[in-house]
ROGU-764959 format. One record per residue (C-alpha): y negated, z negated, x; residue number from 1. Coordinates in steps of 0.001 Angstrom, whole numbers, plus 500000, padded with zeros to 6 digits. Layout:
BEGIN
      c2      c3      c1   nr
       Y       Z       X  NUM
...
This chain:
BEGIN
      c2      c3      c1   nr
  127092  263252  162917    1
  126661  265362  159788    2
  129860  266660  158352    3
  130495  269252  155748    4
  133975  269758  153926    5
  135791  272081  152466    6
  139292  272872  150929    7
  141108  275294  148781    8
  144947  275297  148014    9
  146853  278688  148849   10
  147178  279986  145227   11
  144831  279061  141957   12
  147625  277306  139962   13
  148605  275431  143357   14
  147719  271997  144978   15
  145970  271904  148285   16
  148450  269808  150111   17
  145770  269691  152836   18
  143372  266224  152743   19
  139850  265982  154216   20
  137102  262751  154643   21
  134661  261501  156660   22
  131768  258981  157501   23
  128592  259486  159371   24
  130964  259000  162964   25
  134317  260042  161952   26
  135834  263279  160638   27
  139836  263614  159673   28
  141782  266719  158659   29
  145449  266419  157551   30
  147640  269191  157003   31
  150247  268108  154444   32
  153792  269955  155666   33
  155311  272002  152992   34
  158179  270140  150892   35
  161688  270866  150597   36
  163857  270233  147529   37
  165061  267525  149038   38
  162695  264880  150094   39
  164422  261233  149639   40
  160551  260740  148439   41
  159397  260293  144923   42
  155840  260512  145871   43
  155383  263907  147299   44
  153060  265548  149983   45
  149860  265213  148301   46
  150072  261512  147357   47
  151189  260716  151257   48
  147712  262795  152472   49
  145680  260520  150138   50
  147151  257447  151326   51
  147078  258140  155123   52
  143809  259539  155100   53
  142064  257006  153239   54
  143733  254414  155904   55
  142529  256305  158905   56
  138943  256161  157378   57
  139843  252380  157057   58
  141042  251530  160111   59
  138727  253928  162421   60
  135892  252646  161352   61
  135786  250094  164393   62
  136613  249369  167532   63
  140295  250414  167169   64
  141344  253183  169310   65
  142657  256627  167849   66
  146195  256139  168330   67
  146285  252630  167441   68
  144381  253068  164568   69
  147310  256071  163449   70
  149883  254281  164240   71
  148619  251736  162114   72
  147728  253658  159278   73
  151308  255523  159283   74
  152976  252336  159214   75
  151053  250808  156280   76
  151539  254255  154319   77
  155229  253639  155173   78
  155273  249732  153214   79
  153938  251409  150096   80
  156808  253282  149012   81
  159768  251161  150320   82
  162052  252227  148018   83
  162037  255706  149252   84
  164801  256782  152041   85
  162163  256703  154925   86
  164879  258199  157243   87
  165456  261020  155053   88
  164159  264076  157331   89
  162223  265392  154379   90
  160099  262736  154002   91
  156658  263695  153514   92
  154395  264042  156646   93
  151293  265548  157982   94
  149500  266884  161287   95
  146296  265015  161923   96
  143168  265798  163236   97
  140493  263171  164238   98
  137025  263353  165448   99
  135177  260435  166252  100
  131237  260265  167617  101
  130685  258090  170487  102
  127450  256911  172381  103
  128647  259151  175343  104
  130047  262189  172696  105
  132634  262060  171097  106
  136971  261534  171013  107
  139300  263427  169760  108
  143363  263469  168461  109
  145369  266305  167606  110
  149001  265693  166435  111
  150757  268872  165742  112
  149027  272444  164811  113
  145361  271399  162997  114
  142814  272455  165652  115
  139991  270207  166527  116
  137536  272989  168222  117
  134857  271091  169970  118
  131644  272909  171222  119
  131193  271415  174672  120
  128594  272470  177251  121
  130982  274806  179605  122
  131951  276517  176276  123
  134350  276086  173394  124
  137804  273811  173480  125
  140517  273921  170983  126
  142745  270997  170865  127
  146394  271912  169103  128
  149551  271659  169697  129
  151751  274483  168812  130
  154935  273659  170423  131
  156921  274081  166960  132
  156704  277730  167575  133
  158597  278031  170348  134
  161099  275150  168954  135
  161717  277593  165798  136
  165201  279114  165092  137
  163732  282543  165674  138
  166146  284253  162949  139
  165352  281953  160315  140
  161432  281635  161029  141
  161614  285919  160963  142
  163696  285484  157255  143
  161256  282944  156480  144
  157761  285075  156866  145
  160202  288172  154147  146
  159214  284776  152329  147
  162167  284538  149829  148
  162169  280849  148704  149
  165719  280576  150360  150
  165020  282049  153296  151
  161921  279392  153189  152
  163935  276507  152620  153
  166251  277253  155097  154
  163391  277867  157512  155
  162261  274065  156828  156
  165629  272417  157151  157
  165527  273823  160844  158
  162047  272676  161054  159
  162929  268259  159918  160
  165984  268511  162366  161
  163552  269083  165277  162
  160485  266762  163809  163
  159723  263468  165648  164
  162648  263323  168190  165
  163213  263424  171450  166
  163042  267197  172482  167
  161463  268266  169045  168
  157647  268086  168555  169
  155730  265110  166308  170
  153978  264425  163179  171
  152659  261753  161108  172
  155385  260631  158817  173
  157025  257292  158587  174
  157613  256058  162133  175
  154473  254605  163872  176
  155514  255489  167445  177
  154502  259113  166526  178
  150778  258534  167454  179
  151752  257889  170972  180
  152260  261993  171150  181
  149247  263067  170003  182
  146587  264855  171844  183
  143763  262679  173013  184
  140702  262578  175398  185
  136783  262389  175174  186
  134129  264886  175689  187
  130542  264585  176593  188
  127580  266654  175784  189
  128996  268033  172553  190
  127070  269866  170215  191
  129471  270420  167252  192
  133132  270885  166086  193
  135432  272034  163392  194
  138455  270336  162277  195
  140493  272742  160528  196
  144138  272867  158883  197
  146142  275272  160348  198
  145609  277492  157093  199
  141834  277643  157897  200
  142525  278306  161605  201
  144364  281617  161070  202
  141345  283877  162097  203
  141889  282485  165613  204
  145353  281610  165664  205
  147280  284249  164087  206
  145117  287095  162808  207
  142398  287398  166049  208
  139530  288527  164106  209
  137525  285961  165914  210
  137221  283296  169106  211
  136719  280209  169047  212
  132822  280887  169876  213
  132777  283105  166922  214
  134432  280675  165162  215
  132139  277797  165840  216
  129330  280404  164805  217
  130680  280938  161880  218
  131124  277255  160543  219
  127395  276259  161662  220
  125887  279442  159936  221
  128524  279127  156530  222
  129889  275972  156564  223
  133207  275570  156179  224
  133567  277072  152773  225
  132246  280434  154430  226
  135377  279993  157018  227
  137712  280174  153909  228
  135970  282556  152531  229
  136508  284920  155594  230
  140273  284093  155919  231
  140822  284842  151805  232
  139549  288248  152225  233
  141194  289122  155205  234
  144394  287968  153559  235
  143906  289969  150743  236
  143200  292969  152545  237
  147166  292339  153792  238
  148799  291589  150822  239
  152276  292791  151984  240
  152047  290560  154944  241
  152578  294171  156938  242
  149986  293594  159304  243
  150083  290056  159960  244
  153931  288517  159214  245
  153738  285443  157516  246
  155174  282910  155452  247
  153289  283604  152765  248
  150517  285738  151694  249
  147841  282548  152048  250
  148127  279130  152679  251
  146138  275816  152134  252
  142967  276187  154151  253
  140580  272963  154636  254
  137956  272560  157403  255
  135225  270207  158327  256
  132195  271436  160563  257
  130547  268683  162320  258
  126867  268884  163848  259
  125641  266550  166268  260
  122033  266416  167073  261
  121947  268997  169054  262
  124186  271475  167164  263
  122071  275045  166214  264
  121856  274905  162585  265
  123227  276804  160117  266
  120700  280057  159493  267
């Protein structure tokens, strides 16, 4: 498996709060969730990507299975900041998105809103799970996309109150048992796939300029750089957020295409 990465944070000055890697069988995308004034972390989003990524690499690289390897890897993250209030609600967490080859094709987990789109034989599959949308205080998540930092932060309290518990929706943060919700399965006959933070997912997701099919087209024929590229400048042809409501004019946006053997090319 040959896989291509790319990120880019949501303003110049900014930091992509996103985190990307990979090895010739493994691919992982984490979305880094947007941080709140209060955090009961002295670390931040960014440094909690890093650390969970670079165990996933770690601890995937073997026979361990996708959620125990997760679990795993969010509990180890956890024991390197112990001095942190790991039951603050702001702690710093992430969706996750895995891909793994295997001798019959390949495996898959999806925990929270970072699509894995896989290119399987009876056509495309995207693997997300959305459910915070319809979990979302729908006055404060309309304030939030006016996008007044207030309205924002107000918009993200809501959002820890319903994160990891019973009723709410999951992500990778501090408590292990998380992995347990994700999205998993294995599909044979694959040709390709894209991992993609939600940011770089918005053509599909939220703007409908493309499918999924069109989207898989366009990460084989302009890697995933040419995906960003396509979701910048429709973004900046709606710099008022009038035609598409949103939180803010652009977010983070990382993707990884992968090609298998018998992926088409890029032309």
């Amino acid at each position: 498996m040959r896989v291509s990465i790319a990120g880019e944070a949501a303003t110049p000055s900014g930091v992509n709060l996103d985190w990307a890697g990979a090895h010739p069988r493994l691919a992982v995308v984490l979305d880094g969730l947007t941080e709140s004034p209060q955090t009961g972390c002295v670390h931040g989003t960014a440094w909690y990507v890093a650390r969970l990524g670079a165990r996933l690499l770690r601890r995937l690289d073997g026979p361990a299975s996708l959620v125990d390897g997760l679990a795993l890897a969010i509990e180890e993250v956890a024991t390197e900041h112990p001095r942190c209030d790991l039951r603050h609600p702001g702690s710093p967490g992430s969706t996750v998105s895995i891909l793994r080859q295997t001798a019959q094709g390949a495996e898959y987990l999806v925990l929270a809103d970072s699509p894995a789109v896989l290119d399987t034989p009876d056509g495309p599959v995207a693997v997300l799970d959305d459910s915070w949308k319809a979990l979302a205080t729908p006055d404060l998540a309309a304030a939030a996309e006016r996008g007044t930092r207030d309205d924002l932060t107000r918009f993200i309290a809501d959002q820890q109150s319903q994160r990891n518990t019973t009723g709410g929706y999951w992500i990778a943060r501090t408590e292990p048992e998380a992995a347990a919700h994700a999205l998993t399965g294995t599909v044979s006959g694959v040709r390709g796939a894209i991992l993609a933070s939600d940011g770089a997912a918005l053509l599909v997701t939220d703007y409908g300029l493309l499918d999924w099919r069109g989207y898989l087209d366009l990460g084989y024929r302009e890697g995933p750089a040419g995906i960003i590229a396509a979701t910048r400048a429709a973004e900046r042809d709606d710099p008022d957020r009038a035609r598409w409501p949103r939180q803010k004019v652009s977010d983070d946006a990382t993707a990884a295409v992968c090609l298998f053997d018998t992926t088409r090319e890029p032309a």
